[in-house]
C-alpha positions, 0 to 999 in steps of 0.5 A: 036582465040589463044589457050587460048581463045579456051580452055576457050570456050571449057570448057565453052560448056562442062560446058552448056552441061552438058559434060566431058571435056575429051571426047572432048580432046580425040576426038580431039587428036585421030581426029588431030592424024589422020588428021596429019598422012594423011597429011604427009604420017606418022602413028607414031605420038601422039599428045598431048593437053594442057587442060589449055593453049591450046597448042598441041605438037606432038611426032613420036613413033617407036617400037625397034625391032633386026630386021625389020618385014614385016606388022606388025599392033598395036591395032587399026590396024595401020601399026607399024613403027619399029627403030632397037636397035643398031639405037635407043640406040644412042637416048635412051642407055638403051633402050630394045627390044618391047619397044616404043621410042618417039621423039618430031616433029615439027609439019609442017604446023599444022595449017591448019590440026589441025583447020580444023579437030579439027572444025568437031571433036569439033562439033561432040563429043559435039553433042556424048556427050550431047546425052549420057548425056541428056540420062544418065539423062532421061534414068530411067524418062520412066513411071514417071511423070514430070513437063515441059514447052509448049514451041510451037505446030504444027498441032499434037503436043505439044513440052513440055520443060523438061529443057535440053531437049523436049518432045513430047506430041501428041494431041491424048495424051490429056485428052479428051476435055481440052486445053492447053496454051502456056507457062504454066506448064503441068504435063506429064507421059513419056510413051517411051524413044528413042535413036535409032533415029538421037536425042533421043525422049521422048513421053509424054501423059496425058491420059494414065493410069499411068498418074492417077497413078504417080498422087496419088503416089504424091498426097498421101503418104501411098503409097508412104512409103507401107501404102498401096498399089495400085493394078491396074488402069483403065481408060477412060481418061476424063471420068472416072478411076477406081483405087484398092488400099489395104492394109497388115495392118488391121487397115489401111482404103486404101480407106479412105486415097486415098480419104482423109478427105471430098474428099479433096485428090482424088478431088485435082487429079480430078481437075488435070484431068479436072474432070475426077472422080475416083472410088475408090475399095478395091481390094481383093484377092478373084476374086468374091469379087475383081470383085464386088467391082469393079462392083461398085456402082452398089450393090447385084451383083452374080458373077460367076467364069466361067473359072480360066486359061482365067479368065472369069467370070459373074455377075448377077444383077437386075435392077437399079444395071444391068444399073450400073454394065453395065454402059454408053456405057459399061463403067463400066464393060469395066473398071472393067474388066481392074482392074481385068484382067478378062472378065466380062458379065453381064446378068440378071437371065432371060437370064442366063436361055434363054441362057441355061449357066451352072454354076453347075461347077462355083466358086460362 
């Protein structure tokens, strides 16, 4: 390959990675420059590229001095090579002291130096540099979602293709229950970048709570433009979500607009989500209130505000309404609790009394 034809192939690699062409020409001059000054012994020497033809020249350096110093090192720790003024002013006549003269060499059997030191450095600072550019453009993409390519699988994940780079979606990741096909689109919630490994990594998942979340941003826009304003989310993934939503403007029904007109938004996100359901609750600035609005759709609940710093608090409740305050398995008090950051128990009047609790000093 002649010069030419390298420097087309060069600039063609920058262009599919996505990379500048100067971090690759100044790889590989500071790579050639080394490679040379330890073939022949000399530290002194430039080297310069061509970055239209390709061809690469060399120039010797020395530092004009009154008189010779002992080991003196430049910036990067290199002996400096030193020229006295009388010798160099017959190359340059007005040359000064502390100045650098520079004289064009042959470069001797360059070629066998440059070829194989210019392969390692190429392959090297391409590899550096699409690393830092893949990152440049997934670093801000943590805790958003995006759209990719199953591209293959192995017994413990998907590898999703998000373009000039693979994700890592873990089948523990998944929503409970569904399946995947190669080849299709998938959305996904990038949950971790990582660039302290060989490669950088990007985790995925799509059971995670800020999968629903990044889903009704997209799905609706008042809460996109502020209209109103997603407060929390919890989730059982496959199973159930609960999501508080609220809003400054009193004419505003939030969620009337998370819901959209006969179900049709919050039913589009369902389906997304294999038919996981999503409650919908007003959040409030009130705990009690908050609390049992989350609560829902059980109805007529007490609640009680046992301890403010730890955010403990109990709900009372009869009936049909003690069975869905509590839920399946737990489950509508476990995801409550999530929305409100409190720790919820629910007990009905007859075990408050047979446990002898004190709300004398509760916020009712």
């Amino acid at each position: 390959m002649n010069s030419k034809e390298f420097i087309k192939a060069l600039k063609e690699v920058c262009e599919e990675k996505q990379i500048s062409e100067d971090v690759i020409f100044d790889g590989m001059t500071a790579a050639l420059e080394k490679a040379y000054a330890k073939e022949t012994g000399l530290p002194n020497i430039r080297i310069e590229i061509n970055k239209d033809t390709g061809e690469i020249k060399g120039y010797s350096y020395q530092k004009v001095v009154l008189e010779y110093t002992d080991g003196e090192e430049d910036e990067d720790g290199e002996e400096t090579v030193e020229i006295l003024l009388e010798d160099a002013k017959k190359i340059v006549s007005d040359i000064k002291p502390g100045e650098t003269i520079e004289e064009e060499v042959v470069l001797k059997d360059f070629g066998r130096v440059a070829t194989s030191a210019a392969k390692q450095i190429l392959v090297q600072k391409v590899r550096e540099a699409e690393r830092q550019s893949i990152m440049t453009e997934f670093e801000d993409k943590e805790g958003e979602l995006l759209v990719g390519t199953l591209s293959r699988e192995d017994a413990q994940n998907y590898y999703v293709d998000l373009g000039r780079m693979h994700g890592i979606l873990p089948k523990s990741e998944l929503i409970k229950d569904e399946v995947l096909t190669m080849g299709s689109s998938v959305k996904v919630y990038v949950t971790k970048i990582d660039d302290t490994g060989k490669s950088p990594l990007i985790l995925l998942s799509r059971s995670h709570y800020g999968f629903v979340k990044r889903l009704l941003e997209k799905e609706i826009p008042e809460l996109n433009d502020g209209t109103v304003i997603l407060y929390s989310v919890a989730r059982d993934a496959g199973s159930r979500s609960k999501i508080a939503v609220y809003s400054e403007d009193e004419k505003v029904d939030a969620i009337g607009a998370c819901i959209g007109e006969k179900g049709s938004r919050i039913n589009r996100i369902t389906q997304e989500l294999g038919g996981e359901k999503i409650d919908v609750v007003k959040y409030d600035k009130d705990p009690i209130t908050f609390i049992k609005n989350a609560l829902s759709p059980a109805k007529d609940v007490k609640v009680y505000i046992l301890d403010e710093k730890k955010n403990e608090a109990l709900a009372v409740a009869e009936g049909d309404n003690l069975s869905l305050a509590i839920g399946r398995k737990g489950q509508n008090v476990k995801l409550a609790a999530r929305l409100t950051h409190y720790r919820i128990d629910v007990k009905t009047e007859e075990q408050v009394k047979e446990e002898k609790i004190d709300l004398t000093n509760a916020l009712s």
